[in-house]
C-alpha positions in Angstrom: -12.5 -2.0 10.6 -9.8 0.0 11.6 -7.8 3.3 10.5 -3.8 4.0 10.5 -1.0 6.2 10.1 2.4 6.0 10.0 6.5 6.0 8.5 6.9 3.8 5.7 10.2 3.7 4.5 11.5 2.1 1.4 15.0 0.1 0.6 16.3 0.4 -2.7 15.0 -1.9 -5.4 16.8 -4.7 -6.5 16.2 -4.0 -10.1 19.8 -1.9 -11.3 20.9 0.2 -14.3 23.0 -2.2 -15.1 24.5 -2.4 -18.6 23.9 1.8 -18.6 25.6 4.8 -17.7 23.6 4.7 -14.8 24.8 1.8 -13.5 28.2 3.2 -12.3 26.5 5.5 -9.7 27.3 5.1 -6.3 24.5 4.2 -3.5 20.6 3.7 -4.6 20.6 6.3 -7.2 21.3 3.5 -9.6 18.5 1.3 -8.8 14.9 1.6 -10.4 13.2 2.8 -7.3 15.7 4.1 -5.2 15.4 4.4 -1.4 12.7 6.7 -0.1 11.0 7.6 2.9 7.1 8.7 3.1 4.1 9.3 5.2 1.3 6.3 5.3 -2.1 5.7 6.0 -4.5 2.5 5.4 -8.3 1.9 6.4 -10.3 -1.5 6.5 -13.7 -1.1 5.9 -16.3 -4.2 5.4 -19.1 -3.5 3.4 -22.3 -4.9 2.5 -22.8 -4.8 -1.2 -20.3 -3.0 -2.3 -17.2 -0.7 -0.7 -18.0 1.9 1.4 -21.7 1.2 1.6 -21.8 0.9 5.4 -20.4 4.5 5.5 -22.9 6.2 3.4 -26.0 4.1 5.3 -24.5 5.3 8.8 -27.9 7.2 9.4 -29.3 4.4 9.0 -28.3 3.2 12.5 -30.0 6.1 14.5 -33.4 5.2 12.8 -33.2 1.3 12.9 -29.7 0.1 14.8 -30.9 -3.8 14.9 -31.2 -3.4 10.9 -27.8 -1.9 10.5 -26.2 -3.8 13.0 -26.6 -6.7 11.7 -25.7 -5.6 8.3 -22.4 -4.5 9.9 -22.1 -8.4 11.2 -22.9 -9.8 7.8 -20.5 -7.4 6.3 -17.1 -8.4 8.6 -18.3 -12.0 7.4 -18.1 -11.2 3.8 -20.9 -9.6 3.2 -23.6 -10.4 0.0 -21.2 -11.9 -2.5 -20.0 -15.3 -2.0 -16.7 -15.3 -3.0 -15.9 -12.6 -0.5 -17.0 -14.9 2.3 -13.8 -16.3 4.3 -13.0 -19.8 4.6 -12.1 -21.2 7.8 -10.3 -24.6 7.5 -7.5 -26.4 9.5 -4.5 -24.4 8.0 -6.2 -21.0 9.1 -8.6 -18.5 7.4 -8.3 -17.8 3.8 -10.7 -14.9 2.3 -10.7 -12.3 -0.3 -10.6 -8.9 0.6 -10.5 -6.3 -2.5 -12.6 -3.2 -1.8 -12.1 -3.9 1.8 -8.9 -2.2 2.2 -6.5 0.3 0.9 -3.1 1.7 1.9 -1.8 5.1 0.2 1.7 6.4 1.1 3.0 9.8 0.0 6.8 10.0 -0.9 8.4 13.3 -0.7 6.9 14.9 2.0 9.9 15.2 3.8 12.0 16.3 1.4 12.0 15.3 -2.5 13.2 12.0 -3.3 15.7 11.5 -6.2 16.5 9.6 -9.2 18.5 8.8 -11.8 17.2 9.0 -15.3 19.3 8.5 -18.7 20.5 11.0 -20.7 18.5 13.4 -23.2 20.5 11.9 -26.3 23.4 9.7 -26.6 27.2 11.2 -25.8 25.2 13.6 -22.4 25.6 13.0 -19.4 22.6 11.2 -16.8 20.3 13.4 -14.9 19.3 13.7 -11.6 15.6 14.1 -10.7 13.7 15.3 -7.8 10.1 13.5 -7.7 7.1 13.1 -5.2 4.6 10.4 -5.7 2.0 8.5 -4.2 1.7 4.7 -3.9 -1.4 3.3 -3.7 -2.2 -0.6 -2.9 -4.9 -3.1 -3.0 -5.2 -5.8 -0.9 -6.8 -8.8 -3.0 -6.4 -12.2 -0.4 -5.8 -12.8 2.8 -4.4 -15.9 4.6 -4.5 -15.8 8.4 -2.5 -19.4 9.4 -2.2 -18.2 13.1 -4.6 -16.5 16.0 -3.8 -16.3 19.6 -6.2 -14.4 22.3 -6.1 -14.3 25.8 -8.6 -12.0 28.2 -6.0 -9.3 27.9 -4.1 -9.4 24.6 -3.8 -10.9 21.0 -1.7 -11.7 18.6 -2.0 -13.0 14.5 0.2 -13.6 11.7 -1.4 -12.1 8.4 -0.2 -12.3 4.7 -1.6 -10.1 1.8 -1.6 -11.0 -1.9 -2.1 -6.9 -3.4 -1.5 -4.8 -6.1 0.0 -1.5 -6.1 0.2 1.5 -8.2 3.1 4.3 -8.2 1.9 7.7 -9.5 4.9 10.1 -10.1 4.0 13.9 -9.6 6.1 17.3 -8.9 8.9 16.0 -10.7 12.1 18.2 -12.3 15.6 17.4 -13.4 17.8 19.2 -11.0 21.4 18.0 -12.5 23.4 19.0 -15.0 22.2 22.2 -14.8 19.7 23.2 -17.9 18.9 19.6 -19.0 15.7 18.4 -20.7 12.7 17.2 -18.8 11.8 13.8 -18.1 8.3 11.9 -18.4 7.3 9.9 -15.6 4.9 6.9 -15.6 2.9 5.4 -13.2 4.6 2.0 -11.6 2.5 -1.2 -11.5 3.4 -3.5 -8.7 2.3 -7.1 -7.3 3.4 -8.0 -3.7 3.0 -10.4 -0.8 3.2 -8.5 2.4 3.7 -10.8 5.9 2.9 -8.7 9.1 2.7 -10.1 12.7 -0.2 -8.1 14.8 0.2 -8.3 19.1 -2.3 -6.1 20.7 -2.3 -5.5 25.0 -5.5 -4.2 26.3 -4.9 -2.6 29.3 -8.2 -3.3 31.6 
């Protein structure tokens, strides 16, 4: 298990306005999702029966710790349910991992983030809008084709089938001057994330 913050930052998307009015604008105002920064945070948490269970039974370990711990050991293994169980084979270690994990990252924090929408009615101008939201994401599978360990460091090569959700919030048109509101939805996302972990641990 393990907990995280940090900066996540965001390039534009490569899905344009094109064929709009919005497809003239200059930098990432014209794409979908435009480029953002945002604070992040992620926590990986095995559980038992079902997520979050080890956390509520946490007394648990002051009143019988061999009982819990090895509920904790049978948990990082996959727990109860079979299909959570990881596979180990010759190409690495495949498992599925939803309710184990989740990442949320809050955009705007530093400053709203911006962007384009299309015009009220036909013959106006574009507007510019000023949004926060949050992005939530669920990893789903896990493949782990590489694991090195030594007596003082590691190092792993992960990739993470997930699904993501965008939820808007805060949001107000702040050009031209007087324009209509805009209705933001959520954004549903699937992605393949590829990270490389190297830890040193200093003795």
């Amino acid at each position: 298990m393990f907990g995280q913050i940090g900066l996540r930052a965001d390039s534009p998307s490569t899905n344009k306005a094109t064929g709009t009015a919005l497809g003239g604008l200059s930098g990432s105002l014209s794409a979908a999702i435009p480029a953002r920064l945002g604070l992040s945070a992620r926590i990986r948490m095995p559980f038992y029966l079902v997520p979050g269970d080890l956390l509520f039974l946490s007394p648990m370990y002051f009143l019988d710790r061999d009982r819990y711990t090895q509920m904790a050991i049978t948990a990082a293994d996959g727990g109860l349910i079979p299909w959570q169980l990881g596979w180990n084979t010759r190409f690495g270690r495949f498992q599925f991992i939803l309710g184990r994990e989740i990442g949320a990252t809050w955009f705007g924090w530093a400053g709203d983030a911006e962007l384009a929408a299309p015009a009220a009615s036909p013959g106006n101008p574009g507007r510019v809008v000023n949004y926060k939201s949050i992005f939530l994401d669920f990893p789903i599978f896990e493949y782990r084709p590489y694991r090195a360990f030594s007596s003082n460091q590691s190092s792993e090569v992960v990739f993470q089938l997930f699904a993501g959700v965008d939820f808007p919030y805060d949001y107000y048109v702040t050009n031209p001057p007087g324009a209509p509101s805009v209705d933001l939805d959520p954004v549903y996302s699937v992605g393949l994330r590829m990270s490389f972990d190297w830890r040193y641990y200093l003795k």
